[in-house]
C-alpha positions in Angstrom: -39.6 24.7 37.8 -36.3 23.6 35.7 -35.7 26.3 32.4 -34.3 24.3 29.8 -31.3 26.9 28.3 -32.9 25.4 25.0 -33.2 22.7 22.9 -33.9 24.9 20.3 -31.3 27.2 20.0 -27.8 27.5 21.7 -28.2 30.1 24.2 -24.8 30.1 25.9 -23.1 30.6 22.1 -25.5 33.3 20.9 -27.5 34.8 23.2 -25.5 34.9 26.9 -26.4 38.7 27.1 -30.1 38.4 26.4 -30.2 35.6 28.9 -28.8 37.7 31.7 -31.0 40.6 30.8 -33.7 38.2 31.2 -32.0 36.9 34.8 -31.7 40.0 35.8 -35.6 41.2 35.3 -36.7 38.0 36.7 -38.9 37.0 33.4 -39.1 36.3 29.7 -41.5 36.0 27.1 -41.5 33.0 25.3 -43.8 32.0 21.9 -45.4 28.9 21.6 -43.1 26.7 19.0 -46.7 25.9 17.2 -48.1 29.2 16.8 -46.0 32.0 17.5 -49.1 34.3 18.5 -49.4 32.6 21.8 -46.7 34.0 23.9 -46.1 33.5 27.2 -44.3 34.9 30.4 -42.1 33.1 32.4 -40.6 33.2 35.7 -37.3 33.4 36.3 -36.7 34.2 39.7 -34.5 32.2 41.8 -37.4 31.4 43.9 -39.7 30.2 40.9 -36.3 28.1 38.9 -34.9 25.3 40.9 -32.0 24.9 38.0 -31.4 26.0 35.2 -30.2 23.6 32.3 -28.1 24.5 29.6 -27.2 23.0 26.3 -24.3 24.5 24.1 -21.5 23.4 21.3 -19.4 26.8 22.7 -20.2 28.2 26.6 -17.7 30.4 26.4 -19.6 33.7 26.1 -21.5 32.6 29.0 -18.7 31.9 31.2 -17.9 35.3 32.6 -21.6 35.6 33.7 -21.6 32.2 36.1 -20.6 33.8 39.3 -23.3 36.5 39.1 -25.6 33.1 38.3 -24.3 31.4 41.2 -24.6 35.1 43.5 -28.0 35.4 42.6 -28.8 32.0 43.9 -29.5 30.1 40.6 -28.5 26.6 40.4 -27.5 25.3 36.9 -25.4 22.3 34.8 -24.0 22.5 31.6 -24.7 19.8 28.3 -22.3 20.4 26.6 -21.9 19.0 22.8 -18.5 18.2 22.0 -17.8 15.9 18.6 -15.5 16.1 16.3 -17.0 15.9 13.0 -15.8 17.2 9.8 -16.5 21.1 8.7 -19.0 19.7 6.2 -21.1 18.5 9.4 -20.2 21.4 12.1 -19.2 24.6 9.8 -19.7 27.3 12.2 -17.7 26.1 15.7 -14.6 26.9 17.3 -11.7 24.7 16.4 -12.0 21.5 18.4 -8.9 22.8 21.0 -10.5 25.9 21.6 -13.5 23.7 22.4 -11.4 21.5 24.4 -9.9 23.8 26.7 -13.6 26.0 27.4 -14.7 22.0 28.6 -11.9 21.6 30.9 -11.7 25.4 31.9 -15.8 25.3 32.6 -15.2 22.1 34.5 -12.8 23.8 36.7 -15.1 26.6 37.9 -18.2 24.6 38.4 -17.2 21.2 38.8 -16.6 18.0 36.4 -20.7 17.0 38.0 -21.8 19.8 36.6 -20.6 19.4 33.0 -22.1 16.6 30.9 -20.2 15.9 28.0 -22.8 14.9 24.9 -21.0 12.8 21.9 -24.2 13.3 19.8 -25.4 12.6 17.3 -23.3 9.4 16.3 -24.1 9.8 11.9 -22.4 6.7 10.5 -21.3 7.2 6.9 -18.7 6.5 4.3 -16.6 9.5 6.0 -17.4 8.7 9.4 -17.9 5.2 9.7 -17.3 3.0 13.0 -13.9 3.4 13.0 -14.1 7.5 13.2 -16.4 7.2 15.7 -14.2 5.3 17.9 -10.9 6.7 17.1 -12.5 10.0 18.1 -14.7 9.6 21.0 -11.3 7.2 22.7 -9.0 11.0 21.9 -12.2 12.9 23.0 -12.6 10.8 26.4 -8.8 11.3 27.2 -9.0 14.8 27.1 -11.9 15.3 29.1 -10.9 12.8 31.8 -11.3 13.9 35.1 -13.0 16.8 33.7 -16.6 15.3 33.7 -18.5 12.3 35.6 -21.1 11.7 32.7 -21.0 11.6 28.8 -24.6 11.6 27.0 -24.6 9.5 23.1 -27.5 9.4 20.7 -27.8 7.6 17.3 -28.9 10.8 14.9 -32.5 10.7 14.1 -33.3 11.9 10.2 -36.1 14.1 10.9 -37.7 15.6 7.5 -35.1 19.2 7.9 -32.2 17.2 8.7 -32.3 14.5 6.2 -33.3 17.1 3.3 -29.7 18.6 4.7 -27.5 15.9 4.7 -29.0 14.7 1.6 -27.3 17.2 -0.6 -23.5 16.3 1.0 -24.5 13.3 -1.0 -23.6 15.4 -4.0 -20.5 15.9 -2.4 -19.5 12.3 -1.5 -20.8 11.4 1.6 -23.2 8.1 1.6 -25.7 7.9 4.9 -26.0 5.1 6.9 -29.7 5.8 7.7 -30.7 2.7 9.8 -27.6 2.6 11.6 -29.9 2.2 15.0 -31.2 -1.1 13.9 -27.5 -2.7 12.6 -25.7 -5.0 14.8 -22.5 -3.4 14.3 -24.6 -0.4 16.2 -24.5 -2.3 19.2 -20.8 -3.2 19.3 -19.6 -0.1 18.9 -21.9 1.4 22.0 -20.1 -1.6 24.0 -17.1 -0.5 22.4 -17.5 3.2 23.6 -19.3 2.3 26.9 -15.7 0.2 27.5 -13.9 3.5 26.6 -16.0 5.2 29.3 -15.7 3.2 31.8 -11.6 3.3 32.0 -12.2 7.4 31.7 -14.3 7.0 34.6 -17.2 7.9 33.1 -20.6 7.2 33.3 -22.6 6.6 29.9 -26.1 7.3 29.2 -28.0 6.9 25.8 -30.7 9.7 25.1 -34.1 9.0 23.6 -33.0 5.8 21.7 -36.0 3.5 21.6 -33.5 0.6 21.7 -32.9 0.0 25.2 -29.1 -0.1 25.3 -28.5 -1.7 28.5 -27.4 -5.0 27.4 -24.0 -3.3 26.1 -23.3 -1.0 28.9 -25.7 2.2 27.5 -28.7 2.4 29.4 -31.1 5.2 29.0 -30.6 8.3 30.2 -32.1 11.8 31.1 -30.8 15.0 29.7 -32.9 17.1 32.1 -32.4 15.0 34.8 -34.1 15.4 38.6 -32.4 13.0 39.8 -29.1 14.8 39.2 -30.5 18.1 40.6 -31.4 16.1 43.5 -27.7 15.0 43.8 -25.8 18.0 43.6 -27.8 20.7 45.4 -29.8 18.4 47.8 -33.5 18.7 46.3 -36.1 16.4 46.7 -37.7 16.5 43.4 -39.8 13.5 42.3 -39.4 12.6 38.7 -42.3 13.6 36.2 -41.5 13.0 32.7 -41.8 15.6 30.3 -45.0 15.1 28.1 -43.9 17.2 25.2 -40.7 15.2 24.4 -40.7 11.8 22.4 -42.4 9.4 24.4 -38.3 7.1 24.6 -37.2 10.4 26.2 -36.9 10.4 30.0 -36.2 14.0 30.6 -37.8 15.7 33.6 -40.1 19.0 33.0 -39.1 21.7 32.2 -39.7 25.1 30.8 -37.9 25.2 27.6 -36.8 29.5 26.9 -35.3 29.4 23.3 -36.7 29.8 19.7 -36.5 27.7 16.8 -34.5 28.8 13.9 -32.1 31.0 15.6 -28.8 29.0 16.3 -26.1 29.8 13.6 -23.5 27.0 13.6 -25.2 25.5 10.8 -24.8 22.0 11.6 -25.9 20.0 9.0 -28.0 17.4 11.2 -29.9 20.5 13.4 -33.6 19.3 13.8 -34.4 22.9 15.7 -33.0 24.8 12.8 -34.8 24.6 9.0 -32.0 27.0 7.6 -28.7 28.5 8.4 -29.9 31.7 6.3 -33.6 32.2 8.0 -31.7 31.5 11.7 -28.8 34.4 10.7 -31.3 36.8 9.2 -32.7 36.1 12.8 -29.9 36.1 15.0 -29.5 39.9 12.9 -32.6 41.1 13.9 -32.4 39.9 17.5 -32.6 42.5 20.3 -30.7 41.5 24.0 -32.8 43.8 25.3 -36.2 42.2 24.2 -38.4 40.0 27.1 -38.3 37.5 24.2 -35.1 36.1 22.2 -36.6 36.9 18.8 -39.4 38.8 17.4 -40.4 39.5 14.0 -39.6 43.4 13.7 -42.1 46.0 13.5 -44.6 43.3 15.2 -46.1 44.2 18.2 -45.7 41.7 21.0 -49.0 40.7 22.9 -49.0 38.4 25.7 -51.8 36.2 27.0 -53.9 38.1 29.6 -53.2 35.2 32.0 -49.4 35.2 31.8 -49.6 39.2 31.9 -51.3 38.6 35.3 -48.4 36.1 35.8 -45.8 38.9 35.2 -47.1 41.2 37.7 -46.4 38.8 40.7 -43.1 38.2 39.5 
């Protein structure tokens, strides 16, 4: 089983302790994103997890945890998202040297393999247009050189919650490029970037694009990827593709751990996050000490009789 250290939420930033309660007990409880009354356990013992995937803007408070990861036998790789958009965009992350140096410093203790660097989402607008992008991602890829083998892009997707969001910096000035994915000037600049890549020596992937990106230097890629499991700690695993995930995803399986609703760096273009005020009130009433990352309070917590039977082996 691979645990997916969550799409929905950013564990390593908010919730490191929780996490390592949860490692240490061996299981966590874990609602269904659909109906929250269907909650159930999941293993976390080394010998049930064959990695552990992570995705984070700010692994930091994580950091100091790894070796005791590593001790325990768990096997894990970072995704780590590292733009540099405007405060209107990203207004709750460390300042982009901070960021910088907990990249390089994270590469150093569990090699540049093990760190993927994400530039995503790529939002083209009036304030970051083409030119942004590739002004930023060229300073971006010369800091991280020799710090990471792969770098993950996506073209942002305006789901429902994200484009009510960045609707109202409309009000504010911005003016959205919203089908940015179908322009031609798209596809230049990912042969632009993949150029940029390459001369970092750096591998480029595209996530979940239904454009197949090949024919510029981008193929498709997979964020929860076997193959790269398979590389670095000698695994066999065969490639299943996730069902749950959009059908132009290619991740593996896994066993996603987080909770919607609960990351508070407020970026403007979440799709996991419906509002910065419901996901602090949240993050407020979270207890590390909980199986499960968050839980209304005063609600009892009931889970299934078949993952309760589950827990008892674990």
């Amino acid at each position: 089983m691979i645990i997916s250290a969550s799409r929905r939420t950013d564990i390593p930033a908010w919730y490191s302790q929780w996490f390592m309660n949860r490692i240490r007990e061996g299981w966590c409880a874990v609602p269904n994103p659909m109906n929250m009354n269907q909650v159930k356990s999941v293993s976390l013992n080394p010998r049930s997890v064959e990695a552990i995937v992570f995705w984070s803007k700010n692994p930091k408070p994580m950091m100091n945890h790894l070796d005791e990861l590593k001790n325990m036998g768990y096997h894990y790789y970072f995704q780590f998202t590292l733009n540099d958009y405007p405060p209107e965009f990203e207004p709750n992350v460390p300042n982009l040297e901070d960021r910088i140096n907990t990249f390089k410093e994270l590469s150093r203790k569990i090699g540049w393999m093990s760190v993927v660097w994400r530039y995503d989402p790529i939002i083209i607008s009036n304030m970051t247009d083409y030119a942004f992008h590739l002004d930023k991602f060229s300073t971006l890829a010369e800091e991280l050189h020799g710090v990471t083998k792969r770098v993950v892009v996506s073209i942002i997707d305006y789901y429902q919650k994200t484009d009510r969001r960045l609707s109202k910096l409309e009000d504010e000035g911005f003016n959205f490029e919203r089908e940015a994915d179908q322009s031609k000037k798209m596809e230049d600049f990912l042969k632009q970037i993949a150029g940029i890549a390459t001369r970092h020596d750096m591998e480029i992937y595209s996530c979940a694009e239904e454009c197949d990106y090949s024919f510029v230097g981008v193929p498709p890629g997979s964020c929860i990827d076997q193959a790269l499991i398979n590389n670095l700690w000698g695994f066999n695993i065969p490639y299943e593709k996730d069902k749950y995930q959009r059908k132009a995803c290619m991740c593996h399986k896994s066993t996603d751990i987080g909770i919607n609703d609960t990351c508070i760096h407020g970026c403007r273009y979440c799709y996991s996050t419906r509002s910065l005020e419901m996901a602090e009130r949240r993050h407020n009433e979270h207890d590390p000490n909980s199986p499960v990352l968050w839980w209304p309070p005063n609600k009892p917590l009931a889970i299934g009789k078949e993952n309760k039977a589950q827990q008892r082996l674990l």
